[in-house]
C-alpha positions in Angstrom: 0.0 0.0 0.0 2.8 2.4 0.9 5.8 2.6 -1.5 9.1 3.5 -0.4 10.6 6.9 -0.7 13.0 8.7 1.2 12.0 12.3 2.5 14.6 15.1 3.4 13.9 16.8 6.4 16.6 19.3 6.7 16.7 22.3 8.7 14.6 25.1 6.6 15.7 28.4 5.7 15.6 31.5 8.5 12.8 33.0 6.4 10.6 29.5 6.6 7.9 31.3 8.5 7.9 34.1 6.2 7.9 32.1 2.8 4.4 30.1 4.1 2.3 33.4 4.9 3.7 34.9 1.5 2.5 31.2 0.1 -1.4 31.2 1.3 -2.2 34.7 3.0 -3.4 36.1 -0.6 -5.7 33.2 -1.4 -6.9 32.8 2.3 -7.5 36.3 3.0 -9.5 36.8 -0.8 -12.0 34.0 -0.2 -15.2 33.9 1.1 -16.1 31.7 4.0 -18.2 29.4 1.8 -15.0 28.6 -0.5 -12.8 27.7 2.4 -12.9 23.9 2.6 -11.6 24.0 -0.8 -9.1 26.8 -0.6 -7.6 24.9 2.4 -7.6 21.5 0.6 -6.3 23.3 -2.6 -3.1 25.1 -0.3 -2.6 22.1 1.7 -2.0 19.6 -1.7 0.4 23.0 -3.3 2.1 22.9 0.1 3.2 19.5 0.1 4.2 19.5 -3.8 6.3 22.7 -3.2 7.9 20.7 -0.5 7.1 23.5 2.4 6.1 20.3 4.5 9.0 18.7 5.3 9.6 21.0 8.8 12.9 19.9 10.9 11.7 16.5 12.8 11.4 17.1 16.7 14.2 16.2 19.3 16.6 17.0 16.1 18.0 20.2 17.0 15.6 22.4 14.9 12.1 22.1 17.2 11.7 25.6 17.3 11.9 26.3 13.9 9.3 23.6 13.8 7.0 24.9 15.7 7.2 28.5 14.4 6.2 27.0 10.9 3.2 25.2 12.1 2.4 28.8 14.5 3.4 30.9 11.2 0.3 29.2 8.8 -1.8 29.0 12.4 -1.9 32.9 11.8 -3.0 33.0 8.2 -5.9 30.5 9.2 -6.7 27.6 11.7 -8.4 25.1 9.6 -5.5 25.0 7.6 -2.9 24.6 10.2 -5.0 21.9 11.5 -4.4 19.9 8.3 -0.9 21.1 7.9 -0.2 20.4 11.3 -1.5 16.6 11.4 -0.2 15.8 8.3 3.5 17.1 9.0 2.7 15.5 12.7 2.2 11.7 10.5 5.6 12.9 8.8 7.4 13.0 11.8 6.0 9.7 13.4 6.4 7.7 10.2 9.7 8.3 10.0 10.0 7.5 14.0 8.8 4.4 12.9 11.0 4.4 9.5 8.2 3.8 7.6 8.1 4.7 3.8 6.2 7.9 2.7 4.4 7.9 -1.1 5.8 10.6 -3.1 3.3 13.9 -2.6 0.6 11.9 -0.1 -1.1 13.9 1.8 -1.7 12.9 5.6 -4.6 12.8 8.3 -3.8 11.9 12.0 -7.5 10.6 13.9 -6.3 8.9 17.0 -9.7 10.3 19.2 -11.5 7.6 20.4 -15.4 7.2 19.6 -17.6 5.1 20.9 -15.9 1.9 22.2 -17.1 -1.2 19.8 -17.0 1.3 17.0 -14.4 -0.2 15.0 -13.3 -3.7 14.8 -9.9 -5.0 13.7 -8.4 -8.4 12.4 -5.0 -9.2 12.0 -4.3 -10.8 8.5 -0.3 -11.6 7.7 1.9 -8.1 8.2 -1.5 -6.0 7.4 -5.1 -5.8 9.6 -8.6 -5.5 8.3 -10.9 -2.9 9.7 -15.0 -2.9 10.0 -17.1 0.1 11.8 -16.7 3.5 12.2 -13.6 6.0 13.2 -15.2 9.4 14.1 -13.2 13.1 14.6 -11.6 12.2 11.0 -10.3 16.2 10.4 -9.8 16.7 6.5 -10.9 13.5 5.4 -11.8 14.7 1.7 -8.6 16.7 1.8 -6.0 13.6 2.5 -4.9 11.0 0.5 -4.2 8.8 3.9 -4.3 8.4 7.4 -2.6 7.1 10.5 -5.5 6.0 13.0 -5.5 5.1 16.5 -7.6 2.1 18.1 -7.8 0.2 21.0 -8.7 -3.4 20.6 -10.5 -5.4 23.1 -7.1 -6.6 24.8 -6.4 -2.7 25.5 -4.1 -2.7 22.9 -3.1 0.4 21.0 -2.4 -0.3 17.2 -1.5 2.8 14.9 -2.8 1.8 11.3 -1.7 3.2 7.8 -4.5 3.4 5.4 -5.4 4.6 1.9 -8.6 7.1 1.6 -9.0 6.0 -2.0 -9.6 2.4 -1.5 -12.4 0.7 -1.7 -14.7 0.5 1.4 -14.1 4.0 2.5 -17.1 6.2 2.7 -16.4 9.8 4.1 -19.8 10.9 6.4 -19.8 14.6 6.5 -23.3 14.9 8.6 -21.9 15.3 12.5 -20.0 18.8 12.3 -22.4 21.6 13.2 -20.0 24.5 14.4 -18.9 27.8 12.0 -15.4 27.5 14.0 -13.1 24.9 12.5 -15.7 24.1 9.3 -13.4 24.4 7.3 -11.3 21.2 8.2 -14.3 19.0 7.0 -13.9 17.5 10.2 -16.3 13.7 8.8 -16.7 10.2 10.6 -15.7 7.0 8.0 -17.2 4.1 7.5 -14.9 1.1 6.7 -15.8 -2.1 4.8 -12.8 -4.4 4.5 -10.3 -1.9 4.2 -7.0 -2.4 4.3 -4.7 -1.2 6.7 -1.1 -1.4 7.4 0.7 -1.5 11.0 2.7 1.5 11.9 5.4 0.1 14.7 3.3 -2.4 15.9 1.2 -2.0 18.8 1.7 0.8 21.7 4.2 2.4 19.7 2.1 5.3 19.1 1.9 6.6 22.5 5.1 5.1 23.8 7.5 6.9 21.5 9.3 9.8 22.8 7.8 11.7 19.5 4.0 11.1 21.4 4.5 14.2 23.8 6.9 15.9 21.5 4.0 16.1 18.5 1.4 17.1 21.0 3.5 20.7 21.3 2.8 21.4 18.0 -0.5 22.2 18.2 0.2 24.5 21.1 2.4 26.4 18.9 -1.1 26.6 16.2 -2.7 28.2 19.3 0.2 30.7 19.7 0.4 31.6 16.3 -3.6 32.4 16.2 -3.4 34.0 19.5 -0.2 36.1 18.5 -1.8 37.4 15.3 -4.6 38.2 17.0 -2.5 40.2 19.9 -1.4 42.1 16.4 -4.7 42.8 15.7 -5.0 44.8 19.1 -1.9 46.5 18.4 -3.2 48.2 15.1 -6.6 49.1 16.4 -5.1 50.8 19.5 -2.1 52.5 17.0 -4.2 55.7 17.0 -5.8 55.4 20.2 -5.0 56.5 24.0 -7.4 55.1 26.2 -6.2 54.1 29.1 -8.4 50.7 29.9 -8.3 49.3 26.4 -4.1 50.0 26.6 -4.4 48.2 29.8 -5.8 45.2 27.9 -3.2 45.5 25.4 -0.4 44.9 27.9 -2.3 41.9 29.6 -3.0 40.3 26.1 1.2 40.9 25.8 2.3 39.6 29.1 0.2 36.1 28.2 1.7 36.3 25.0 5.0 36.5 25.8 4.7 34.1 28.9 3.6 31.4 26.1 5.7 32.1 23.8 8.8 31.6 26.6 7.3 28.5 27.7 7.2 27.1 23.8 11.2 28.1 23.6 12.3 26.1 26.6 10.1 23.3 25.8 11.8 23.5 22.4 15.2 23.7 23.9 15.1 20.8 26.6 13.0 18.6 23.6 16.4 19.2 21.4 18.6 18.4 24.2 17.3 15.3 25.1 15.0 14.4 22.6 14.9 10.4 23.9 13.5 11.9 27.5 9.5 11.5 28.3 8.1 15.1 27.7 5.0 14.6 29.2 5.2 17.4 31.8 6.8 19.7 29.0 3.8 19.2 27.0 1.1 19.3 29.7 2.5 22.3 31.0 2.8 24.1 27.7 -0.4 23.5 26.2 -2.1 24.3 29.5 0.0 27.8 29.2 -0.9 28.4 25.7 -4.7 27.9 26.5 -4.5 30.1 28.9 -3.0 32.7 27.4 -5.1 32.2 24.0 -8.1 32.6 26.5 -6.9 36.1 27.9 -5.8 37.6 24.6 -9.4 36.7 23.0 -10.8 38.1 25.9 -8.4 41.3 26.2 -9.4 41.7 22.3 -13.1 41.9 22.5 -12.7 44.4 25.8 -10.7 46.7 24.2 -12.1 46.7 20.7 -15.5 45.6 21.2 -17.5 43.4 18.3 -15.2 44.6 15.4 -12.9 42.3 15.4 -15.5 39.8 15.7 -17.7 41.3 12.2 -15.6 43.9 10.7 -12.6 41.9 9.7 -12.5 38.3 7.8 -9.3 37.7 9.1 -9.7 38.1 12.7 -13.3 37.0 12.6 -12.1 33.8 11.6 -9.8 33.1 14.1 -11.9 34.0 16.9 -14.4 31.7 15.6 -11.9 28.8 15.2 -9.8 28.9 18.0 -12.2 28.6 20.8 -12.8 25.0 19.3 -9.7 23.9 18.8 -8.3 24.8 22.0 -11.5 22.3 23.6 -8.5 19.8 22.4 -7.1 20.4 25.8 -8.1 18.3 28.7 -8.6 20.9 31.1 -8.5 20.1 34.8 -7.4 16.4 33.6 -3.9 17.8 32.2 -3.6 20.4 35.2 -4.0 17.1 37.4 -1.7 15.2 35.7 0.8 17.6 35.4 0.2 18.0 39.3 0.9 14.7 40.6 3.6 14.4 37.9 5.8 17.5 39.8 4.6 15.8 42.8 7.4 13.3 42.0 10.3 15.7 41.7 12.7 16.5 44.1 12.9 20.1 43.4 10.3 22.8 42.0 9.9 23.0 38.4 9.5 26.8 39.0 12.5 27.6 40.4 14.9 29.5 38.1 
């Protein structure tokens, strides 16, 4: 199913960042909300032929540079860093698992669980069969494959390769009923006999050191819509002096910046031991980023009121995205686990 090819994933140029808003702003910021799920398919497929996909792995000495890729297309849009950041995120664990990547494919990761009995798996030879449903399936119609996630009735974890264009895929779009994140034609599948192919066999998805490393990514997305949207503040206060909506400019750039430090050490201890468990670097900076993305949305509407909410397509898109992706966060569940994980350490994590 998956022919071999070797991908490059050298450290990208300085101006990375810069050469994907020059690549999509124009055709994201000229379409209508309707035409979205198809300008996002369309930039994600001339993204990955252009070869703007192949960011520096994690743990590789480059992580930063990583993540401010994935933040620098989260600013231009979030639907479209959604697909771009999954399907550079199934880069990086197929080649943790040095498996082959087809020439220009195009890559979903759907490891949320639905409802249990859902989907049902058979081993046959090196390959599995699957049967049922997989549900949270984000670009489906934009993807040419897909790493999945499933639990089998031994609480195993298997992470399965398949092909979209097979036979026995149907693609359900009938369950998403938000405006925020439409635009990822986030579908359910149904699978009939269809062929899938073992990534690493099974609890290698979570057990690699690449699990928590990935899961930083999508913090950085946040960052990158919260930090454009801190820019947005900036402008309409340019010409402005008062005193209470300037108060909520400084409190949107104190969470910024306390994010955006939190992101660069992860970064920095990821690259210097990139075989450690990251777990509480992850926890810790995605709970930071939420909760700073929540601030800055809320320091944005106080100070400017509905405008940036109506009056601009830009902004009005990220505030109506970015409040759903960041429900991706457990919450209480992460700030417990990250509790009882520092419980553990001899010394305070906070100390400088």
């Amino acid at each position: 199913m998956m022919s071999s090819s070797t991908r490059r994933y050298a450290p990208p140029c300085p101006s990375l960042p810069a050469a994907l808003e020059e690549f999509i702003a124009p055709a994201l910021h000229q379409s209508p909300h309707a035409q979205l799920p198809t300008v996002a398919a369309r930039l994600l497929r001339q993204l990955v032929v252009a070869g703007l996909d192949r960011l520096p792995l994690p743990g590789h000495g480059e992580t930063l540079a990583r993540w401010q890729a994935l933040a620098a297309v989260a600013a231009q849009d979030l639907s479209l860093a959604k697909l771009f950041e999954a399907h550079t995120d199934a880069l990086a664990i197929l080649a943790e698992a040095h498996a082959p990547v087809p020439p220009h494919s195009i890559w979903g990761v759907w490891c949320a669980q639905g409802r249990p009995g859902s989907l049902h798996l058979r081993e046959q030879g090196d390959q599995v069969i699957l049967d049922g449903e997989k549900s949270w399936c984000s670009g489906a119609a934009a993807v040419t494959h897909a790493l999945l996630g499933h639990r089998d009735e031994q609480d195993r974890y298997w992470l399965l390769a398949i092909e979209l264009g097979q036979p026995g895929v149907s693609i359900i779009e009938d369950d998403w009923a938000a405006i925020g994140m439409a635009a990822t034609r986030t579908a359910r599948l149904q699978l009939r006999t269809v062929t899938a192919q073992v990534i690493g066999g099974p609890g290698f998805y979570l057990d690699r050191p690449g699990f928590w490393q990935g899961g930083i990514g999508i913090a950085a997305c946040w960052h990158g819509a919260a930090t454009a949207l801190v820019s947005v503040l900036r402008q309409g206060l340019a010409q402005r002096a008062d005193s209470h909506a300037l108060a909520r400019l400084g409190s949107a750039l104190c969470a910024g910046h306390a994010a955006a430090a939190c992101l660069r050490e992860s970064a920095a201890r990821i690259d210097a031991h990139p075989r450690a468990n990251a777990m509480q670097d992850a926890l810790r900076t995605r709970l930071t980023v939420e909760r700073a993305c929540l601030q800055i949305i809320a320091d944005l509407g106080a100070a400017l009121g509905p405008h940036p909410y109506c009056g601009s397509r830009h902004s009005a898109r990220l505030l109506a995205d970015l409040p759903v992706w960041l429900r991706q966060s457990h919450a209480e569940r992460d700030m417990t686990a990250l509790a009882k994980a520092s419980l553990e350490e001899e010394s305070s994590p906070c100390l400088l």
